[in-house]
Residue frames relative to the residue before (quaternion, step in Angstrom):
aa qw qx qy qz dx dy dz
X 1.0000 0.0000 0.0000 0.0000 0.00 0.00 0.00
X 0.2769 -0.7296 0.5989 0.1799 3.56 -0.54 1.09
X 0.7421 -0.5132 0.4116 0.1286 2.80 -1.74 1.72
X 0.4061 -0.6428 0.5804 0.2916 4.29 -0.36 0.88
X 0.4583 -0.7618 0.4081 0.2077 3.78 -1.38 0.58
X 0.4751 -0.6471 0.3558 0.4786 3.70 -0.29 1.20
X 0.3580 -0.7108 0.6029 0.0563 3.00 -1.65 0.56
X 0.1473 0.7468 -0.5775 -0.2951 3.21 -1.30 -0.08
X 0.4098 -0.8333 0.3705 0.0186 3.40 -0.57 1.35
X 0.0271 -0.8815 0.4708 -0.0261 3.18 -0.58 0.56
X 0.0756 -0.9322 0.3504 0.0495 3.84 -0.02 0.93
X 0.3745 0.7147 -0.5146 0.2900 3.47 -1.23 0.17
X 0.6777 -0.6290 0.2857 0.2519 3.98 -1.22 0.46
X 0.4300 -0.8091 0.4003 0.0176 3.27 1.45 -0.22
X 0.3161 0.8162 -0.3656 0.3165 3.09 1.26 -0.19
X 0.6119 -0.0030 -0.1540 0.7758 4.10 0.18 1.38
X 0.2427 -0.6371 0.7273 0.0790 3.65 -0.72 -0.82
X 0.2157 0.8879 -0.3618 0.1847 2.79 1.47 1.07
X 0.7451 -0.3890 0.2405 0.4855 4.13 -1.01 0.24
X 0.5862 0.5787 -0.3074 0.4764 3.45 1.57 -0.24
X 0.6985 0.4188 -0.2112 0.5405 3.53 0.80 -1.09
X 0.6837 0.5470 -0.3693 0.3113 3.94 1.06 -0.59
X 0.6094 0.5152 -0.4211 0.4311 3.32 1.72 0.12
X 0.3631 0.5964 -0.5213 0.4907 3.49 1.41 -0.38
X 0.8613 0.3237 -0.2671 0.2866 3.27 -0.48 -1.72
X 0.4380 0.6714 -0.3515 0.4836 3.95 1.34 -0.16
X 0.6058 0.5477 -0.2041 0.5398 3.18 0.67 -1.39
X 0.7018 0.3979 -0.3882 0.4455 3.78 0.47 -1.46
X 0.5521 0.7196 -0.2836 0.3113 3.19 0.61 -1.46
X 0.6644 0.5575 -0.1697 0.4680 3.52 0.70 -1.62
X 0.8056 0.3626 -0.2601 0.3898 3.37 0.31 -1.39
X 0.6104 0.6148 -0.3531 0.3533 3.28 1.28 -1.36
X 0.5732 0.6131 -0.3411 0.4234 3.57 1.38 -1.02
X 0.2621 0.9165 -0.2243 0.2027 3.18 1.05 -1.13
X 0.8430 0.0168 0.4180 0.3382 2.09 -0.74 -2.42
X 0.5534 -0.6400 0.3755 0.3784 3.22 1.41 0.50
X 0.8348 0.3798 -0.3163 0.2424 3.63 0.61 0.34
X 0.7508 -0.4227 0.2116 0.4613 3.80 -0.58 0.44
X 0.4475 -0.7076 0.5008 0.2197 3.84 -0.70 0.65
X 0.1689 0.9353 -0.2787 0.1379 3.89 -0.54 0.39
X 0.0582 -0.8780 0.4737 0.0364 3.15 -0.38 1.62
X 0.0184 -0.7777 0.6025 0.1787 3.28 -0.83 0.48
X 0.0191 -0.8011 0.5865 -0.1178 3.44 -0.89 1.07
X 0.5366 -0.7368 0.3576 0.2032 3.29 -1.10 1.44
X 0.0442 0.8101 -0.5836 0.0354 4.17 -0.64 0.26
X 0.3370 -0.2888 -0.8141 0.3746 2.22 -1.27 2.50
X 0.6033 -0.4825 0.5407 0.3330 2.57 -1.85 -0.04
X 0.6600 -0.5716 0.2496 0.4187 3.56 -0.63 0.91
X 0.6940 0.4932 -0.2871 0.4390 3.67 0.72 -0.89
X 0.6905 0.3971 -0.3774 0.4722 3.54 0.81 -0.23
X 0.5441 0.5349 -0.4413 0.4723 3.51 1.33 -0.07
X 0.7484 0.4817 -0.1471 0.4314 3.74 0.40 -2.03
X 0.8937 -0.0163 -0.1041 0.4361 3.34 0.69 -0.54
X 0.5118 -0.8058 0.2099 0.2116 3.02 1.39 1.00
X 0.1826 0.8036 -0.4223 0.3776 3.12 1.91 1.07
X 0.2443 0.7548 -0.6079 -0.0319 3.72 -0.57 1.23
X 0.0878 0.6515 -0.6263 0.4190 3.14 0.84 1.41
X 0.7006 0.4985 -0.3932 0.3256 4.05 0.23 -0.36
X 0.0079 -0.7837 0.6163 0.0762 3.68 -0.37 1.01
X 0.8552 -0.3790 0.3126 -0.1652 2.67 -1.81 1.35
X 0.0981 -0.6577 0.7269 0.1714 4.50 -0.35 -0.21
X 0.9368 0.0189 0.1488 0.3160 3.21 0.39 -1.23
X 0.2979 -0.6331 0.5024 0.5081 3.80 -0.23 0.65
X 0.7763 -0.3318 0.4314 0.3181 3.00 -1.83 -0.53
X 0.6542 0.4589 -0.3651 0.4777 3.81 1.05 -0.53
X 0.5146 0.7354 -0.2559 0.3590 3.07 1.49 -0.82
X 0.8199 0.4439 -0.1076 0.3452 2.83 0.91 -1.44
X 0.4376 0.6036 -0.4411 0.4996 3.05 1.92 -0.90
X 0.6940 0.5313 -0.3169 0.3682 3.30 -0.18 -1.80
X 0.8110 0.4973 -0.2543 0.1741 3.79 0.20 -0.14
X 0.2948 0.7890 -0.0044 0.5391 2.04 2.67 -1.32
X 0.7748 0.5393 -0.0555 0.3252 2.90 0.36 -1.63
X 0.8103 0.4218 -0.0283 0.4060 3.14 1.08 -1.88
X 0.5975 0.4304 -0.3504 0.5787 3.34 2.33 0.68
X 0.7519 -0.4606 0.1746 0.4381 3.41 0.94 1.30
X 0.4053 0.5623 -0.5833 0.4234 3.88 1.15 0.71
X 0.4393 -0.7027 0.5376 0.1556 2.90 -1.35 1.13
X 0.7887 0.1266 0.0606 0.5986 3.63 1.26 -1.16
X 0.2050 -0.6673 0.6999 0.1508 3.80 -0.70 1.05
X 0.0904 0.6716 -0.7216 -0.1412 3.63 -0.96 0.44
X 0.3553 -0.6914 0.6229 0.0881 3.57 -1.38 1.70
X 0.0796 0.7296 -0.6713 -0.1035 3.46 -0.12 0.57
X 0.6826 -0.5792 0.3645 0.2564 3.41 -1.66 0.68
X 0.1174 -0.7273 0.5851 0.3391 3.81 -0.13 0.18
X 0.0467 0.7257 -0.6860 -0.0236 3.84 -0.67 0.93
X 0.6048 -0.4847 0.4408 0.4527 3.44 -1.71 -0.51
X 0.5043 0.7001 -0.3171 0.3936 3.24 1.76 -0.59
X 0.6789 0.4687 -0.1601 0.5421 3.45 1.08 -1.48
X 0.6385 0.5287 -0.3787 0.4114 3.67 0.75 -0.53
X 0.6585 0.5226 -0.2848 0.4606 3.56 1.37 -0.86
X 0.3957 0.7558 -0.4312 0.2938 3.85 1.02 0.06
X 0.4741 -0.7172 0.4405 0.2585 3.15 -0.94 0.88
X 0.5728 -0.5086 0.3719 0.5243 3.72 -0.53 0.28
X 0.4128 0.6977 -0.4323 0.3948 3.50 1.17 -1.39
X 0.7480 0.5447 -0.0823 0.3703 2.78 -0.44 -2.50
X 0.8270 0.1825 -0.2997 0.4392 3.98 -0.17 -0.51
X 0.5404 0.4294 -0.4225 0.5875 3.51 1.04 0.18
X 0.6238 0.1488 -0.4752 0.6024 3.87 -0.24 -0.03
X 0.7155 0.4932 -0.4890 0.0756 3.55 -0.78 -0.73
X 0.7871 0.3599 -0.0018 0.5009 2.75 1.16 -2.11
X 0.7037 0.5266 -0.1207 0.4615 3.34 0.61 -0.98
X 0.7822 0.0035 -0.2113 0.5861 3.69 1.02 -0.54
X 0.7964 0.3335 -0.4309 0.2624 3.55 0.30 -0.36
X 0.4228 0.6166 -0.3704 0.5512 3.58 1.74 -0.82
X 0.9265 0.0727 -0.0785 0.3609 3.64 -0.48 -1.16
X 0.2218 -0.8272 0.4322 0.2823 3.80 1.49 -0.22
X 0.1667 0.7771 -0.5959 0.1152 3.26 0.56 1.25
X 0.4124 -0.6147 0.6690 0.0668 3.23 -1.69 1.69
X 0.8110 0.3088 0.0063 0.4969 3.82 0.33 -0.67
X 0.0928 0.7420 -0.6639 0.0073 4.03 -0.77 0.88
X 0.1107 0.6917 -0.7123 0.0441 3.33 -0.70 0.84
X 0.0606 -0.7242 0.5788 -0.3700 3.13 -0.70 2.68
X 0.4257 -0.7037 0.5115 0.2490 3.90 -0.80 0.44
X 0.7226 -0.4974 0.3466 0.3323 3.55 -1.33 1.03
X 0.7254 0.5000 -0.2617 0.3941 3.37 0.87 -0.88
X 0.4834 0.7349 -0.4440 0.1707 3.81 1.39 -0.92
X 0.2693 -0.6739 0.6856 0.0583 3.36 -1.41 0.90
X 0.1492 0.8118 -0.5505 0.1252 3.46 -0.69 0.68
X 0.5117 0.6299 -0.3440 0.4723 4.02 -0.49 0.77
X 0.6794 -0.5104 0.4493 0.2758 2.79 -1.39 -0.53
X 0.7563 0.0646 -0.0098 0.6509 3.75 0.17 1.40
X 0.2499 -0.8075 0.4102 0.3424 3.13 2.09 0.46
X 0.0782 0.7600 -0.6310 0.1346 4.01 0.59 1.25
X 0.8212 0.3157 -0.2799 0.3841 3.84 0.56 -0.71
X 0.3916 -0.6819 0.5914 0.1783 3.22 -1.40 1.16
X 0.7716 -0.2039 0.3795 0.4679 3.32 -2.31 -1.01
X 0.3720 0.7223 -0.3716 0.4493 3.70 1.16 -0.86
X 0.6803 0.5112 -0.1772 0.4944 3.92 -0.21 -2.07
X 0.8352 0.3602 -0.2506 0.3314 2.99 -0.10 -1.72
X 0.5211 0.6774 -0.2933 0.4284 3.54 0.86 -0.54
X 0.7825 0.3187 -0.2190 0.4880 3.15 0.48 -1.38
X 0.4335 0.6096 -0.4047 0.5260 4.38 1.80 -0.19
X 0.5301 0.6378 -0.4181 0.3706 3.68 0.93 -1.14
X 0.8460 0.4180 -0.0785 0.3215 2.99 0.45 -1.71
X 0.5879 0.4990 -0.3432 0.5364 3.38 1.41 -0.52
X 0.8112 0.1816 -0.2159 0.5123 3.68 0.51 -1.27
X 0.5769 -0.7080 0.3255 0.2448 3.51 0.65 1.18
X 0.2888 0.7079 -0.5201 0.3808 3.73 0.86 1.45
X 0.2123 -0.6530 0.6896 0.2303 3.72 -1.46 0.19
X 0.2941 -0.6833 0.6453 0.1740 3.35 -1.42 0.87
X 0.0783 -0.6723 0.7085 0.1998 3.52 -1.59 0.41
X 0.5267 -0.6660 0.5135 0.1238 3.41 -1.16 1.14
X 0.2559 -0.6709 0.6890 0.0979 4.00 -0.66 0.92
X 0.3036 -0.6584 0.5884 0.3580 3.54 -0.56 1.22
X 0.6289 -0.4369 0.4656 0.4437 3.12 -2.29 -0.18
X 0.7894 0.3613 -0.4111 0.2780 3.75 0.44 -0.06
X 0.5354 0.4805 -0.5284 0.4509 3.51 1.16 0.64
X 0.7148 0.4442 -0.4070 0.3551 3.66 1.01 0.10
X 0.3464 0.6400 -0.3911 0.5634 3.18 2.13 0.26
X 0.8238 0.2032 -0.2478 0.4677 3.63 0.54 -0.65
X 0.5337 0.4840 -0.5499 0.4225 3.59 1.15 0.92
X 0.6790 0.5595 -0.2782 0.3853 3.46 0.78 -0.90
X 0.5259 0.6548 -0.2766 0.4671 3.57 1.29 -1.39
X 0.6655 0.5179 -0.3307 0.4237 3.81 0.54 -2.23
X 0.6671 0.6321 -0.3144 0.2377 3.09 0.40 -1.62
X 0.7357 0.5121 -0.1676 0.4104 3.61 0.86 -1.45
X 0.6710 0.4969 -0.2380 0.4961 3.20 1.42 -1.84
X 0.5453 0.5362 -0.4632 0.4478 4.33 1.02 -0.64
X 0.6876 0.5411 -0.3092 0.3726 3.63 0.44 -1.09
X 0.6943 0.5555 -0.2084 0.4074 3.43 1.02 -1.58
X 0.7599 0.4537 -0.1156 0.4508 3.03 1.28 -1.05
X 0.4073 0.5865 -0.2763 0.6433 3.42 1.77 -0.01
X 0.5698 0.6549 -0.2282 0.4409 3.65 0.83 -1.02
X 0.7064 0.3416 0.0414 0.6186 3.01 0.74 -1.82
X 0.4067 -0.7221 0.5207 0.2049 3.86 0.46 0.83
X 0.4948 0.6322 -0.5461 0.2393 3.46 1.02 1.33
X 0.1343 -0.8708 0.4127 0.2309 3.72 0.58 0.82
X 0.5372 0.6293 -0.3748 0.4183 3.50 1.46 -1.33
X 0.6547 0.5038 -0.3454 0.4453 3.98 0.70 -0.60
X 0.7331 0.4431 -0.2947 0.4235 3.09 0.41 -1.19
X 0.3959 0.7128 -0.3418 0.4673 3.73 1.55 -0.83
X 0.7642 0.5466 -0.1511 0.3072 3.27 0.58 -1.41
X 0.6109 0.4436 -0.1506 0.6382 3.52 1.73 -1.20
X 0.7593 0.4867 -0.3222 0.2878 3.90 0.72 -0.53
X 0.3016 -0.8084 0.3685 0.3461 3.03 2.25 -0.75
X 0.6754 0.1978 -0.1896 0.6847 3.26 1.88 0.35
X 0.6669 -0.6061 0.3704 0.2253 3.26 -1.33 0.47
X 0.3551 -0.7447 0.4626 0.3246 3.92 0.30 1.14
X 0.0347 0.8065 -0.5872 0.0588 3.02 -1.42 0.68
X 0.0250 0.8534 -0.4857 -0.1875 3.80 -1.10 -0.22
X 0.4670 -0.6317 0.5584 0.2667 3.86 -1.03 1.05
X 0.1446 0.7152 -0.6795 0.0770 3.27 -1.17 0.71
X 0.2940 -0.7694 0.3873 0.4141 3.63 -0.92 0.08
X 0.6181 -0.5501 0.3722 0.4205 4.16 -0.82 0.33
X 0.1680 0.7413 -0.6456 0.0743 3.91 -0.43 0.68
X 0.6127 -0.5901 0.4299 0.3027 3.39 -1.48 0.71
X 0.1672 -0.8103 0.5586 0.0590 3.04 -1.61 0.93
X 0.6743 -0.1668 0.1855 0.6951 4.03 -0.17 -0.32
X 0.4091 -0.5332 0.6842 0.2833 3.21 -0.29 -0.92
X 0.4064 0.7251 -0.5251 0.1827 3.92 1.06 -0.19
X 0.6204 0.4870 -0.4381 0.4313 4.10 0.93 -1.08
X 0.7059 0.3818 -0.4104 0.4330 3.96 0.62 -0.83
X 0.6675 0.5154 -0.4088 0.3487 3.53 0.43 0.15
X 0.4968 0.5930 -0.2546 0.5802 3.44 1.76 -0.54
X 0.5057 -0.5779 0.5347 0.3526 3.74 1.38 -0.50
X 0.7073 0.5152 -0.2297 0.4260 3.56 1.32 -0.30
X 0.0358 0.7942 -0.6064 -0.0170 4.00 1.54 0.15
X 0.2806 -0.6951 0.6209 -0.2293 3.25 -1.56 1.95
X 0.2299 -0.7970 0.5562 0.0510 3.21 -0.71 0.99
X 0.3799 -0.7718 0.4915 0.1352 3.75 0.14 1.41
X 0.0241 -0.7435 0.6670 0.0420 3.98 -0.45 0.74
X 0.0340 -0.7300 0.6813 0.0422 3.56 -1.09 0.78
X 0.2525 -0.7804 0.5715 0.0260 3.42 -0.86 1.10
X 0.1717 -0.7868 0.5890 0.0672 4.32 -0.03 0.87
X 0.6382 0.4960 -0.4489 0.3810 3.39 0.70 -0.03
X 0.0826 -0.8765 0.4617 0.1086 4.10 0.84 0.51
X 0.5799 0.4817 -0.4554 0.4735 3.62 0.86 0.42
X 0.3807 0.7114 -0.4041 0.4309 3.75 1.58 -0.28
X 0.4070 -0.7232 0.5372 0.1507 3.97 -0.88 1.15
X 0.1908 -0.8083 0.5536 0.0612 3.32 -0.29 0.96
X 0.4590 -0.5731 0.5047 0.4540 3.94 -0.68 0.74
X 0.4359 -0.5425 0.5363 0.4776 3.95 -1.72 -0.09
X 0.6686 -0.3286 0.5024 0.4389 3.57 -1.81 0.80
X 0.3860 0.4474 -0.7097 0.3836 2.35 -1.97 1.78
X 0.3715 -0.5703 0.6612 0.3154 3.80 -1.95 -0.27
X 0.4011 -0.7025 0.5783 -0.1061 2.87 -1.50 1.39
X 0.3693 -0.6045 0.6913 0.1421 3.60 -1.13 -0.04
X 0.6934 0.6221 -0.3622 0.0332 2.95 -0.57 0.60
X 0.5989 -0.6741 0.3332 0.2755 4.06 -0.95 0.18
X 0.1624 -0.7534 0.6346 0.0570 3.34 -1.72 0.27
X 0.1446 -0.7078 0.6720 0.1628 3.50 -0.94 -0.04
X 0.0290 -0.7178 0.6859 -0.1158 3.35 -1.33 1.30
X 0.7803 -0.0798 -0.0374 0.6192 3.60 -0.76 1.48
X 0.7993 -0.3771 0.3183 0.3430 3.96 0.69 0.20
X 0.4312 0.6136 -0.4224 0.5091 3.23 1.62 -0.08
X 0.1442 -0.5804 0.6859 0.4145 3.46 -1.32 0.01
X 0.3275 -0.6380 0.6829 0.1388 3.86 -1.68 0.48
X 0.1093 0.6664 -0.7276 -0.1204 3.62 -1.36 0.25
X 0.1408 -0.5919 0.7926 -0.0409 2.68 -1.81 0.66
X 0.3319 -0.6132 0.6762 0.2379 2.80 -2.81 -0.23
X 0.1783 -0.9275 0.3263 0.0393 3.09 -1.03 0.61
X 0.0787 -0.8698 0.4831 0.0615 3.86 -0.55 0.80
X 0.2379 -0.7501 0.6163 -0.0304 2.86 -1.07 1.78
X 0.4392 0.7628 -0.3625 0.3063 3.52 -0.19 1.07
X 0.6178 -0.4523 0.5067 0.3963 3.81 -1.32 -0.90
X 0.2158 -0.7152 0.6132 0.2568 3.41 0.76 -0.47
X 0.0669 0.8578 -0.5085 0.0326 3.72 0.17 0.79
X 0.4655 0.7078 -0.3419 0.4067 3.59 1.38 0.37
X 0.6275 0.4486 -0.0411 0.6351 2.90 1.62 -1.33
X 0.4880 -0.5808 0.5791 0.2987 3.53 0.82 -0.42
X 0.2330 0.8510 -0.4168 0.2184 3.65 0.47 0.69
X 0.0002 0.8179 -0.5738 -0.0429 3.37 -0.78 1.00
X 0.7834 0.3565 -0.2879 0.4199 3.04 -1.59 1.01
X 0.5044 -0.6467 0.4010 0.4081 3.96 -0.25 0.82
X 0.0859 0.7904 -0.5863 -0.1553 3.93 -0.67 -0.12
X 0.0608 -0.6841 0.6258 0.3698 3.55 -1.23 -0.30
X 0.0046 0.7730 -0.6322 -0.0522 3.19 -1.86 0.59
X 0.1931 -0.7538 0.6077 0.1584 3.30 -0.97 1.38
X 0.5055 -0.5970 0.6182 0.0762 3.17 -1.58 0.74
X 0.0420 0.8153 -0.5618 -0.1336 4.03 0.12 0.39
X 0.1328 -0.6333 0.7212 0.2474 3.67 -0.77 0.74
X 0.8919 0.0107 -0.2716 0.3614 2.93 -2.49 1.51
X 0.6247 0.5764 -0.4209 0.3168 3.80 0.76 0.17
X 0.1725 0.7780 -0.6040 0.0129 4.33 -0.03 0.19
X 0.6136 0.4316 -0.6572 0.0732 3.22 -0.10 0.89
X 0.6922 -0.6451 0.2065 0.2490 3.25 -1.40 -0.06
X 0.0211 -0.9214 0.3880 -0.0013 3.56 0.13 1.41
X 0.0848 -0.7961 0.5867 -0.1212 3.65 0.97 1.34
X 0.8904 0.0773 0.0078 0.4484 3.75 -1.13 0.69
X 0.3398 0.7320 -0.4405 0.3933 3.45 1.44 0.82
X 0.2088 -0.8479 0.4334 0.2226 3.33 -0.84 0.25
X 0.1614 0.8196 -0.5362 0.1212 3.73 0.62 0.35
X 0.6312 -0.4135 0.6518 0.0761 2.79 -2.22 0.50
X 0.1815 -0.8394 0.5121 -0.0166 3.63 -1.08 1.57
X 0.3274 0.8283 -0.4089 -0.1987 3.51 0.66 0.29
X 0.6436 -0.6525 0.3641 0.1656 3.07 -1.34 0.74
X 0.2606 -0.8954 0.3611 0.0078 3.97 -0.34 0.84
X 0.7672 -0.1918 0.2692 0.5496 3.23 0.88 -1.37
X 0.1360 -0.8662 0.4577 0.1477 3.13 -0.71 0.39
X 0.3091 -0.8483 0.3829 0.1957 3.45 -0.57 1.60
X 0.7231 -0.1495 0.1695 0.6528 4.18 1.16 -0.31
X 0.7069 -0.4799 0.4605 0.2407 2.95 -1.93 0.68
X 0.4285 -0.7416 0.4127 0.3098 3.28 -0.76 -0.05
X 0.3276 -0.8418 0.4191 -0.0916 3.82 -0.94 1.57
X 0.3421 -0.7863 0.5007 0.1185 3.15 -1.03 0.63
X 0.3564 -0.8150 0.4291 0.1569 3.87 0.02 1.55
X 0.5135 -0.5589 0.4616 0.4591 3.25 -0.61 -0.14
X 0.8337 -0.0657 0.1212 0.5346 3.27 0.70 -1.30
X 0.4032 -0.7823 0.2354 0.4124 3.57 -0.45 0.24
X 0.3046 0.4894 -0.7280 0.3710 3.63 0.21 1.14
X 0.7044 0.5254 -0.4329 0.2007 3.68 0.68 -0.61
X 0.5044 0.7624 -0.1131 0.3894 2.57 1.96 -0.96
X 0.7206 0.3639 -0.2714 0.5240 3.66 1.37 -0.67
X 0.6120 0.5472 -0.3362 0.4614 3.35 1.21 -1.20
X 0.8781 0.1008 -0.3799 0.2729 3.32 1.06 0.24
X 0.2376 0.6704 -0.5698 0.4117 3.42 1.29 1.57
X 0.7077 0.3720 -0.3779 0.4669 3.72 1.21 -0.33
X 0.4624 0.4191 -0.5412 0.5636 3.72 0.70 0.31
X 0.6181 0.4222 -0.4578 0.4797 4.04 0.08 -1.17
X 0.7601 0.2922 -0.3177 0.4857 4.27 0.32 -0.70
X 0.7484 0.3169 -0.4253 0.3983 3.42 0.24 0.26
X 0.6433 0.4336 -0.4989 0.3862 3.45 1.05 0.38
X 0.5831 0.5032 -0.4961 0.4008 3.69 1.67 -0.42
X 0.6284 0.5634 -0.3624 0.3954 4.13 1.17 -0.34
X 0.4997 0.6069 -0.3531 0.5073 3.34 1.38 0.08
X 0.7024 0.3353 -0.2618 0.5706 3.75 0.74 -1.42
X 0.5796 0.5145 -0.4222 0.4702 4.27 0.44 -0.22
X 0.6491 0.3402 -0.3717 0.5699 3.76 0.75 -0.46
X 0.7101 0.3832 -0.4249 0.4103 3.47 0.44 -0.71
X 0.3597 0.6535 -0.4575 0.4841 4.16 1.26 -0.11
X 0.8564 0.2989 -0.0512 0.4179 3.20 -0.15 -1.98
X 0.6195 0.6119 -0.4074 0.2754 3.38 0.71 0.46
């Protein structure tokens, strides 16, 4: 049986993979080059609070594929998803260092923040680990306190700022453009009657962060094309809607992508979302809401 490849490993939720976490994962990257061994995150999924206290009131940057897939696309070689269970939560510090950490994933290298908590009742610190280093013959690399200030901080300020239907901010902390995969299912048919035909996105992952109700800007890629559109994340309360929905609008795009899965990303945001009097008012102003998102795309692509 051939001997598992050293690692250096690096842990925690990861949640956006935001400009904060991409120096961690840089940093992994670097050493892993280094030293000749494999880069690696291992990161926990539920998130503990929806397990321990069965809170699914917590939303989310990213599902979990999401996250792999991002993870990934900054030079990790392997995402390892360990379950979050009550079982796993009861581990001794001992116990998840030998198990997971050296014999599961043979990490040679931890590069973790002063503050980590890790065990049972998260009781062990940076302190523990240290003194595991030395027994199960690893080196640790310390995450200063101000890159875990700007992981913990991003995290709060993306969400808040998502919250606040500001996407162009939150853009700004992710170092990419927020976004969310859902798959296309049928809806009334109310936008093609408005002259405005809407692609209905349904998202199953309900712990996933949803921008706040309003129209968006924003893009897609089909077969390699890039697509823009506008979007509305809301009730439609003009119509008398029930139940939050999203719908993108594609400008110049008609074919038909029922039960597709794609990727939404998210750009700008053009207003809150409003109640018309009636619905001529209601279109006369979906064409101002499309000629101001076809205005900011030329001013993009220019």
């Amino acid at each position: 049986m051939t001997e598992k490849s050293a690692k250096v490993t690096t842990i925690g939720t990861f949640d956006g993979v935001h400009i904060g976490h991409q120096k961690i994962l840089n940093r992994v990257v670097k050493l892993a080059k280094k030293r000749g061994f494999e880069p690696v995150v291992l990161t926990l999924f539920p998130h503990p609070r929806m397990v321990l206290q069965k809170d699914d009131s917590i939303k989310l940057l990213n599902t979990i594929d999401e996250r792999v897939t991002i993870l990934k696309s900054y030079g990790i070689s392997e995402v390892v998803v360990k379950e979050f269970t009550k079982e796993f939560a009861n581990l001794s510090a001992r116990d998840y260092v030998q198990k997971i950490l050296i014999n599961e994933l043979n990490t040679k290298q931890i590069v973790i923040g002063y503050d980590h908590h890790f065990g049972k009742n998260r009781s062990a610190n940076i302190n523990d680990l240290r003194l595991f280093a030395e027994e199960f013959k690893f080196t640790i690399e310390e995450i200063s306190a101000q890159d875990i200030k700007d992981v913990t901080v991003s995290s709060t300020k993306i969400r808040n700022a998502l919250n606040n239907g500001q996407v162009a901010l939150a853009n700004s902390y992710l170092g990419y453009n927020y976004f969310i995969t859902g798959k296309v299912v049928k809806g009334k048919g109310l936008g093609r009657k408005l002259d405005f035909p809407t692609a209905n996105i349904y998202i199953k992952e309900i712990y996933k962060l949803i921008p706040a109700d309003g129209v968006y800007v924003v893009k897609s890629s089909f077969h390699n094309r890039v697509v823009y559109g506008m979007m509305n994340i809301g009730s439609n309360p003009t119509v008398s809607g029930k139940g939050r929905s999203i719908e993108v609008n594609f400008f110049n795009f008609n074919e038909t992508i029922y039960g597709d899965i794609f990727k939404v990303e998210f750009l700008k945001r053009l207003r809150s979302e409003q109640k018309f009097e009636n619905i001529n008012a209601l279109k006369a102003q979906l064409k101002k809401d499309r000629s101001d998102a076809q205005d900011y795309i030329k001013q993009l692509n220019e």
